[in-house]
C-alpha positions as protocol buffer text, in pm:
chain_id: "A"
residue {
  index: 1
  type: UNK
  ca { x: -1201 y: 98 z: -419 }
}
residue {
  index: 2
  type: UNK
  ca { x: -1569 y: 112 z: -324 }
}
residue {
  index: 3
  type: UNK
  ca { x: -1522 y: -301 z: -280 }
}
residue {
  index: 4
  type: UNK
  ca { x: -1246 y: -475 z: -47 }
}
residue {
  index: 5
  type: UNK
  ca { x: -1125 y: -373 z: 267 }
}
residue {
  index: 6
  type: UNK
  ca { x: -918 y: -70 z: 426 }
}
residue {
  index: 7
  type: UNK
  ca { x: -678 y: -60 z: 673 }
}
residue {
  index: 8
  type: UNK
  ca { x: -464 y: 237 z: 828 }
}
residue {
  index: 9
  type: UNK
  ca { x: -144 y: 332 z: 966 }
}
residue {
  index: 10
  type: UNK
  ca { x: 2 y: 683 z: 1056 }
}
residue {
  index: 11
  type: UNK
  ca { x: 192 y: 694 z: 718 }
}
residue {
  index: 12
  type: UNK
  ca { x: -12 y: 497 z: 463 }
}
residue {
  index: 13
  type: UNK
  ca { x: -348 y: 374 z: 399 }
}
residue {
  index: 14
  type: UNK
  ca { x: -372 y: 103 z: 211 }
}
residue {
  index: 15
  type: UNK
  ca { x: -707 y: -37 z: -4 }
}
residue {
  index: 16
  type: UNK
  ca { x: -708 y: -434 z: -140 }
}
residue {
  index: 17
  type: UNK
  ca { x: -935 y: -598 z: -297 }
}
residue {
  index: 18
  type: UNK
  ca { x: -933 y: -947 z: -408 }
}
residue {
  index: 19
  type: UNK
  ca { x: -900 y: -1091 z: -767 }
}
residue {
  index: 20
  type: UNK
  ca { x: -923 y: -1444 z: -841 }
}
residue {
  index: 21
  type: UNK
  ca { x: -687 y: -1537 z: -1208 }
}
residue {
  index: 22
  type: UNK
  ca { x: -576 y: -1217 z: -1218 }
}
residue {
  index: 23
  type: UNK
  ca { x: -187 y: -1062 z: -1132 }
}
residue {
  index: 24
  type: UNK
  ca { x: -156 y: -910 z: -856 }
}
residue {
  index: 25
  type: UNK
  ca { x: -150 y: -507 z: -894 }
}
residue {
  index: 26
  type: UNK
  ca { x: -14 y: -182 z: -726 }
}
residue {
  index: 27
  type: UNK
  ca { x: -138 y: 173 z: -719 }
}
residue {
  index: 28
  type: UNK
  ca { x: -5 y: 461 z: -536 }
}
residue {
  index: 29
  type: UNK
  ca { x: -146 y: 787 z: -430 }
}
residue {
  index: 30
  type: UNK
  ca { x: 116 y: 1077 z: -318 }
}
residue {
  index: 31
  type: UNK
  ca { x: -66 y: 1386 z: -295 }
}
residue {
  index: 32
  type: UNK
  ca { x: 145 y: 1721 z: -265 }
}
residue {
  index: 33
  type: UNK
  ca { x: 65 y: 1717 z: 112 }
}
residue {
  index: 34
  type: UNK
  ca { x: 340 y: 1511 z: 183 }
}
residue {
  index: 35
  type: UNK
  ca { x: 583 y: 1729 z: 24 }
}
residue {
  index: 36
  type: UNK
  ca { x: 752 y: 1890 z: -266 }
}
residue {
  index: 37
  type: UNK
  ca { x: 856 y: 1691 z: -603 }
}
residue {
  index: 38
  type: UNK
  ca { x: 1169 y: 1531 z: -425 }
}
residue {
  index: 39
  type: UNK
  ca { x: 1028 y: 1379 z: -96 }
}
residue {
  index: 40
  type: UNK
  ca { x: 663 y: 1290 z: -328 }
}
residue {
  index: 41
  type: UNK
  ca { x: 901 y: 1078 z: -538 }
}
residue {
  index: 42
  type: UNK
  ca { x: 1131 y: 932 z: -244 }
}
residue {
  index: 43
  type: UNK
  ca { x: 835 y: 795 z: -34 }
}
residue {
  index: 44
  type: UNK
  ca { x: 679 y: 637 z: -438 }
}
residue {
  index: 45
  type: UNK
  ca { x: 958 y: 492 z: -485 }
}
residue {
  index: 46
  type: UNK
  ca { x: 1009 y: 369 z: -177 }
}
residue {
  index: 47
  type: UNK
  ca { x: 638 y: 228 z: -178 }
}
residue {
  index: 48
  type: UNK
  ca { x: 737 y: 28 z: -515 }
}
residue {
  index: 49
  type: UNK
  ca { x: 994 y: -124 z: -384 }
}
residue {
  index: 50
  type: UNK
  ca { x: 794 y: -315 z: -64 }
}
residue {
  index: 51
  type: UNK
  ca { x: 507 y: -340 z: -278 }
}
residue {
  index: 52
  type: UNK
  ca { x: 744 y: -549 z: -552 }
}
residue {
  index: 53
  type: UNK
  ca { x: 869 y: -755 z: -261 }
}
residue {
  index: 54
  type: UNK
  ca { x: 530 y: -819 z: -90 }
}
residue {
  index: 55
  type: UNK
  ca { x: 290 y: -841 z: -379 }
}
residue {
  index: 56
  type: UNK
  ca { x: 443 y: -1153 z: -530 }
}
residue {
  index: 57
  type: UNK
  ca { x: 418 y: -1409 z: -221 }
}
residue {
  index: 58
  type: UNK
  ca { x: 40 y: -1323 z: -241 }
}
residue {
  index: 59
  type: UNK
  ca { x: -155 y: -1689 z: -259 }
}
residue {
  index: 60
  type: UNK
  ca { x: -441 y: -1509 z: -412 }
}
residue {
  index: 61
  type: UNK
  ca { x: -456 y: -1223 z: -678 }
}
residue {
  index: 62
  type: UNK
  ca { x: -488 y: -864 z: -502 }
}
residue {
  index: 63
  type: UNK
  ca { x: -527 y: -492 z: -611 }
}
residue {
  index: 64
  type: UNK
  ca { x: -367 y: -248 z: -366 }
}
residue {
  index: 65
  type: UNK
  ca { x: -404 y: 111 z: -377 }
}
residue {
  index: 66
  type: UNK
  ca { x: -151 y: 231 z: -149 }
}
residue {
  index: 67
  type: UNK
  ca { x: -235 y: 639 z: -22 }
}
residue {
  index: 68
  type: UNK
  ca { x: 101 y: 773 z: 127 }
}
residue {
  index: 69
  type: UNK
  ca { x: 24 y: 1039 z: 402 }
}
residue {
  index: 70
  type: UNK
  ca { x: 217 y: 1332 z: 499 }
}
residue {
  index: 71
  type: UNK
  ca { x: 372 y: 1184 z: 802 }
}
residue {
  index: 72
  type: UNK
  ca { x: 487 y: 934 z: 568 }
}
residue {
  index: 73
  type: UNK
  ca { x: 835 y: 1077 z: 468 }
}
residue {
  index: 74
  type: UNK
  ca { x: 953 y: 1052 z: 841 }
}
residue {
  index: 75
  type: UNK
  ca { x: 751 y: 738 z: 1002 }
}
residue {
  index: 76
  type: UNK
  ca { x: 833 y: 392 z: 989 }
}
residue {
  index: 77
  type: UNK
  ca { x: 701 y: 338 z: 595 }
}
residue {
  index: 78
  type: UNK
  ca { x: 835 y: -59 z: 596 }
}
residue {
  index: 79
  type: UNK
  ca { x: 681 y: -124 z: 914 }
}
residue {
  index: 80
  type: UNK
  ca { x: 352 y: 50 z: 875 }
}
residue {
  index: 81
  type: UNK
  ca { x: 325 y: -41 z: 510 }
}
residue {
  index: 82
  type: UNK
  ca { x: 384 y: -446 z: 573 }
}
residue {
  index: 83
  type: UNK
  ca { x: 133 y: -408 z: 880 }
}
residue {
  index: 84
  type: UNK
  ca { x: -165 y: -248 z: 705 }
}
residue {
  index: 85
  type: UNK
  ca { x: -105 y: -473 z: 405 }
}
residue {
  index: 86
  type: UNK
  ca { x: -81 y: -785 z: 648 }
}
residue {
  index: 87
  type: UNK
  ca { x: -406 y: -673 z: 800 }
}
residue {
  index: 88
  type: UNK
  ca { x: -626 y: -642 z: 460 }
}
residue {
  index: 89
  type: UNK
  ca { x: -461 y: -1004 z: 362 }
}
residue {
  index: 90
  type: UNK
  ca { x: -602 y: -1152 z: 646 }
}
residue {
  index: 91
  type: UNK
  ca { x: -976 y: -956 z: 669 }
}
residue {
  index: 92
  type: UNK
  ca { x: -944 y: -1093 z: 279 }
}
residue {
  index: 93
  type: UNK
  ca { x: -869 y: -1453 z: 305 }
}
residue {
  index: 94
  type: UNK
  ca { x: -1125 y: -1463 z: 581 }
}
């Protein structure tokens, strides 16, 4: 994700980049800081679901890769997730 933008919250970072004709995509990243096999999978599955429910409102075409941090499985994921995406949108349609 050398190209787009980057914006971070205390539970995910999230990278977007924009793709003109193209569907938009999601990517995750849960590294075994955040926990063992059960929280790794709760806070990936949890990520699917508000990037399934954000991704297709997009006007444009976007790839996300979406990096889950450990303070992920107890912070606000929703809230921090929809902000950090909201912020690459706009630095993107700018």
């Amino acid at each position: 994700m050398r190209q787009g933008v980057r914006s971070g919250r205390t539970s995910v970072v999230v990278h977007a980049r924009r793709v003109d004709g193209a569907p938009s995509r999601a990517g995750f990243i849960v590294s075994k800081a955040v926990g063992n096999a059960v929280n790794r999978n709760r806070v990936k599955r949890r990520l699917r679901h508000l990037a399934a429910a954000a991704l297709p409102s997009m006007p444009f075409g976007v790839d996300v890769v979406v990096r889950a941090l450990p303070a992920s499985t107890t912070a606000d994921l929703p809230g921090d997730f929809r902000s950090a995406l909201g912020t690459c949108l706009e630095r993107l349609s700018a």
